[in-house]
C-alpha positions in Angstrom: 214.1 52.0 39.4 215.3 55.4 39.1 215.0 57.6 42.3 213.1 61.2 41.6 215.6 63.8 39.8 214.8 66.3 42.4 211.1 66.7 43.9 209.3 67.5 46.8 210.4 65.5 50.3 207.1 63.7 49.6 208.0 62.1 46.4 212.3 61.5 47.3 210.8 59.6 50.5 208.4 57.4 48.7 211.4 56.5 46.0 213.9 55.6 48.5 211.0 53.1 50.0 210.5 52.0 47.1 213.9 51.4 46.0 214.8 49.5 49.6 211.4 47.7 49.6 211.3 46.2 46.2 210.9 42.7 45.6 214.7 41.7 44.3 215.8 43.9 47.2 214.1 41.8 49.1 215.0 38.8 48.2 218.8 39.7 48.6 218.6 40.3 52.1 216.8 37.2 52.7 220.0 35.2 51.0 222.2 36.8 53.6 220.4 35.9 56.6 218.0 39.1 56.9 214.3 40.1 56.8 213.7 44.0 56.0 212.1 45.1 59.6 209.3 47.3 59.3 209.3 50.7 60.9 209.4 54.4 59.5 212.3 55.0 56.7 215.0 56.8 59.0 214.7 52.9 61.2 214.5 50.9 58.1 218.0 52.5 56.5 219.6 52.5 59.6 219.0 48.8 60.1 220.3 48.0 56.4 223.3 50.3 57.0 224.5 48.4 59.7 223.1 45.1 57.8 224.9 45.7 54.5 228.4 46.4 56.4 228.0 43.1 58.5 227.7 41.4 54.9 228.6 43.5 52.2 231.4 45.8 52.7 234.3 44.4 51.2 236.6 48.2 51.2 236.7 48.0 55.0 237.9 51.7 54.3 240.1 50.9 51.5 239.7 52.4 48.1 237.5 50.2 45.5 240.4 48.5 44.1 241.6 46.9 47.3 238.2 46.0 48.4 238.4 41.8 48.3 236.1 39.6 46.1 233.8 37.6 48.8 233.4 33.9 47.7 229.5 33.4 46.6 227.6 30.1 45.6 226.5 30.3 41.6 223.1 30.6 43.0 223.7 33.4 45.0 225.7 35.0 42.8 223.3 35.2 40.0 221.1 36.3 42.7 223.4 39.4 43.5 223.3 40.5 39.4 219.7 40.0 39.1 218.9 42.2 41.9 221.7 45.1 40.6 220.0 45.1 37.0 216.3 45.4 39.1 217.8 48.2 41.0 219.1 50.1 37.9 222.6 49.4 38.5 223.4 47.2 35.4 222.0 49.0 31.7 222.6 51.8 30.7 219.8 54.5 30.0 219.4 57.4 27.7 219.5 60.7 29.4 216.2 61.8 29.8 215.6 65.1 28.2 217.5 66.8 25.4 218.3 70.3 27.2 220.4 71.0 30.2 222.0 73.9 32.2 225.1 71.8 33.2 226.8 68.6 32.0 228.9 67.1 34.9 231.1 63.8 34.6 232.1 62.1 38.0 236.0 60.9 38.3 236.5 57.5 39.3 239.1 54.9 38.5 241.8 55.7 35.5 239.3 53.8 32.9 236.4 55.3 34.1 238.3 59.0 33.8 238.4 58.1 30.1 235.2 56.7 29.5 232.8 59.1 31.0 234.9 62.2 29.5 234.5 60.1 26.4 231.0 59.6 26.5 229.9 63.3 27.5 231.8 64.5 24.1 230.0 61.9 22.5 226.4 63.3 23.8 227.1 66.8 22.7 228.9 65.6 19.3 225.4 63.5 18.6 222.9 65.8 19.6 222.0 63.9 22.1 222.4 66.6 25.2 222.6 70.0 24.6 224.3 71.4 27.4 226.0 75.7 28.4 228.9 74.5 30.2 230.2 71.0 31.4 231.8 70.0 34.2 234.5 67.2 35.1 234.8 66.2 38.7 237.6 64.6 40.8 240.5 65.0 43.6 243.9 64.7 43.7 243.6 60.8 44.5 247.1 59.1 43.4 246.3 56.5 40.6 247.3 53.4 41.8 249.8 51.4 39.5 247.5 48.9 37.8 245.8 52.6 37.0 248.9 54.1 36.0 249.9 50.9 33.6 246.2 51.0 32.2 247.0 55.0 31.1 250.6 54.4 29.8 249.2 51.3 27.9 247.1 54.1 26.0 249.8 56.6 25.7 249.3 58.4 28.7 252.1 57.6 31.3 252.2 61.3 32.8 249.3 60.8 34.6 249.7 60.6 38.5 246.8 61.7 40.2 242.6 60.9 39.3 242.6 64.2 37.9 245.5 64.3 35.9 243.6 61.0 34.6 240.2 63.2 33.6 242.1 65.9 32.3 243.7 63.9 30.1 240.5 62.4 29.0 239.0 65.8 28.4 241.8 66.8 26.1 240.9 63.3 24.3 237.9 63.6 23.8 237.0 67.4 23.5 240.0 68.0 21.0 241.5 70.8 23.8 245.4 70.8 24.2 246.2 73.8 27.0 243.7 75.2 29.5 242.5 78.8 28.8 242.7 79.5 32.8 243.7 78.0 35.4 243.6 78.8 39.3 244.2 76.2 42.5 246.0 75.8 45.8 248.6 73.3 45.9 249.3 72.0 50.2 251.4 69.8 52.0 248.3 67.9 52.4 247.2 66.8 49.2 243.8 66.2 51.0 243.5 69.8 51.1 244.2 71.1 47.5 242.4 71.7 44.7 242.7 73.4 41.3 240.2 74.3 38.2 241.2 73.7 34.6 239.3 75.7 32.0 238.9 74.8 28.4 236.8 76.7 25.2 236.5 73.6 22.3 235.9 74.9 19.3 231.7 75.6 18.3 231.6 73.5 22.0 230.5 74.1 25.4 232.9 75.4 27.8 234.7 72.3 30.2 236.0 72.6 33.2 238.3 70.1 35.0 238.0 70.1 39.1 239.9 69.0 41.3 237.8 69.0 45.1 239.8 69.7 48.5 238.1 67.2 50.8 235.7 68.3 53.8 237.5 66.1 56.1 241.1 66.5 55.4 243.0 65.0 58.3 241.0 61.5 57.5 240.4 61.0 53.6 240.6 62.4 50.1 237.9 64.0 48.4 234.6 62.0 48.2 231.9 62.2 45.5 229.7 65.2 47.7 232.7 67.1 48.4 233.4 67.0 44.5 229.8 68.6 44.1 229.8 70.4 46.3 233.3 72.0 45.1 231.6 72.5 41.7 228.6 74.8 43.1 230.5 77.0 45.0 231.9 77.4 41.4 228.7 78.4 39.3 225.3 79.9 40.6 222.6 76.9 40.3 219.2 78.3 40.1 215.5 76.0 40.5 215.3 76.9 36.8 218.8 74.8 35.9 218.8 71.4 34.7 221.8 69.3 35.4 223.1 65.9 33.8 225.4 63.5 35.5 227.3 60.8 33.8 228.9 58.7 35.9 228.8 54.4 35.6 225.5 52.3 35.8 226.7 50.7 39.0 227.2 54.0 40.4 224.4 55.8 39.4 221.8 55.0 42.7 224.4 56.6 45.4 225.9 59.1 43.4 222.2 60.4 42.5 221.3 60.4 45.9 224.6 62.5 46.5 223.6 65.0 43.8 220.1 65.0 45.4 221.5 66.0 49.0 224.6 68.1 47.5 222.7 70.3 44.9 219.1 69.5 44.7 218.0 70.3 48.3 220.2 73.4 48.7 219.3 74.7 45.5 216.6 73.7 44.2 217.7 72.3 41.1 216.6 69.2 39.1 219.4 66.3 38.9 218.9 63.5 36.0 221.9 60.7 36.7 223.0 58.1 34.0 225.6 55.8 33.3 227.8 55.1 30.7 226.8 53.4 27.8 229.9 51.2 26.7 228.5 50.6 22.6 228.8 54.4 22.5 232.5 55.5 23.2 235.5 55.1 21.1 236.8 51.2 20.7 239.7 50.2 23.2 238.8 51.9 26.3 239.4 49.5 29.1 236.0 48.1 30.1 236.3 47.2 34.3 235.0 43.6 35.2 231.7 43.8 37.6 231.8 41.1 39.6 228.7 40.5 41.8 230.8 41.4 45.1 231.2 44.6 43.0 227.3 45.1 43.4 226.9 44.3 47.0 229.5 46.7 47.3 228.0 49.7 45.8 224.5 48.6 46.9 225.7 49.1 50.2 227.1 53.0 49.1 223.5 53.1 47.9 222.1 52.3 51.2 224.4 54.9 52.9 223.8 57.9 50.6 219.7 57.0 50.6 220.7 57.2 54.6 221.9 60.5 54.4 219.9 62.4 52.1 216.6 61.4 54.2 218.5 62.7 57.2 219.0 66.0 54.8 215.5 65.9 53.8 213.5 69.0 55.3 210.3 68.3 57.3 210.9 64.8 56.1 208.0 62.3 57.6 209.4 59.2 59.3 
């Protein structure tokens, strides 16, 4: 139930109804104790934001690998996956078209770095995606050290930070070994540094490895907009470009919705998300284990970014 890859406020409106209304969305809220209200959208995604953090937020602030695993009947549980997979948050899809402007891969936890680096080589090595530049997104979170033991069980125990992770999946999986250029700001407050790596593969697109200061310093790292919105101050996005995202299935609703807010309605450009297809990258990358307070989780991120891009929305009709 993919949201629109960047339309008029007409269309991104009626998929984020659609995608809140639906049937298995439904029925979800109903098994925790709810009934969707009706009202205009702006009422009804403020009533499952505060809904979905009464019974579904499980981070309580934390980062994702401290958030706790809720205890859930079988029943419910099963419930939980069916309405993920409904909501397009469990298989992986194809990219849509062939031809983009920009490739960008979304950081994320140490097996994830590697993975979606792996998998965006993969596209371009197929023939899958053509693509002029790509683009690899993250921060200077620390790795935590079930992250760091996951990398040094691979061979890659100099990795400290998300994007030491990415860029050492880049040099993986795009055959790279030293940067061509690179510029950034190191600061007492890790919060508030950045860097960009760039590398020229051979008969390859040009990659780039970002690391995003955060737009909120004195509270949190870097977050998934502020990595976006990093990138375009980076490059000049046009209504003519075309960009890809890879990031995971589970992820893919409120990360689209980001790119939607972040790049689509500034600039006019059209945003196709997908998640990583696990048959397709190299054998013996750590594969995560999605348990169904995983989903609730990151349906409720979905909630929240749907949330704010309809606030973002120009002329947007209640």
């Amino acid at each position: 139930m993919p949201l629109p890859p960047g339309a008029p406020t007409d269309e991104l409106v009626a998929g984020i109804e659609r995608w809140v209304t639906a049937d298995p969305f439904r029925d979800l809220v109903r098994a925790f104790g709810g009934r969707l209200p009706a009202g205009d959208p702006a009422t009804l995604l403020g009533w499952l934001d505060e809904f979905s953090a009464t019974h579904w937020d499980f981070r309580h602030g934390r980062e994702r690998p401290e958030a706790r695993e809720p205890s859930l009947d079988p029943t419910t549980a099963r419930l939980v996956i069916d309405a993920a997979r409904s909501l397009g948050m469990v298989t992986a899809l194809p990219p849509p078209r062939r031809a983009y402007r920009h490739l960008l891969v979304l950081g994320g936890l140490a097996h994830a770095c590697l993975q979606r680096t792996d998998y965006a080589a993969h596209l371009l090595d197929t023939g899958a995606v053509r693509a002029t530049e790509v683009a690899v997104l993250g921060s200077f979170r620390p790795l935590t050290a079930d992250e760091r033991d996951v990398l040094a069980g691979l061979g890659l125990d100099a990795c400290d930070t998300e994007v030491a992770a990415l860029d050492a999946g880049v040099r993986r999986a795009f055959g790279v070994r030293r940067p061509e250029d690179e510029t950034g700001r190191t600061d007492a407050n890790p919060h508030c540094s950045w860097s960009v790596r760039t590398y020229r593969p051979e008969g390859g697109p040009v990659v780039r490895v970002l690391a995003a200061p955060s737009s909120d310093p004195g509270v949190r790292r870097a977050h998934t907009a502020d990595t976006q919105h990093f990138w375009a101050q980076q490059v000049r996005l046009s209504p003519d470009d075309r960009v890809l995202m890879v990031t995971a299935p589970i992820y893919v609703p409120f990360q689209h919705c980001d790119a939607i807010r972040t790049l689509a309605v500034p600039y006019g450009c059209g945003i196709d998300t997908i998640g990583v297809d696990p048959d397709r990258t190299h054998p013996g990358l750590p594969e995560p284990v999605l348990t169904s307070g995983r989903y609730l989780q990151e349906i409720r991120s979905a909630i929240r970014s749907m949330r704010h891009l309809h606030a973002a929305l120009p002329g947007a009709r209640d």
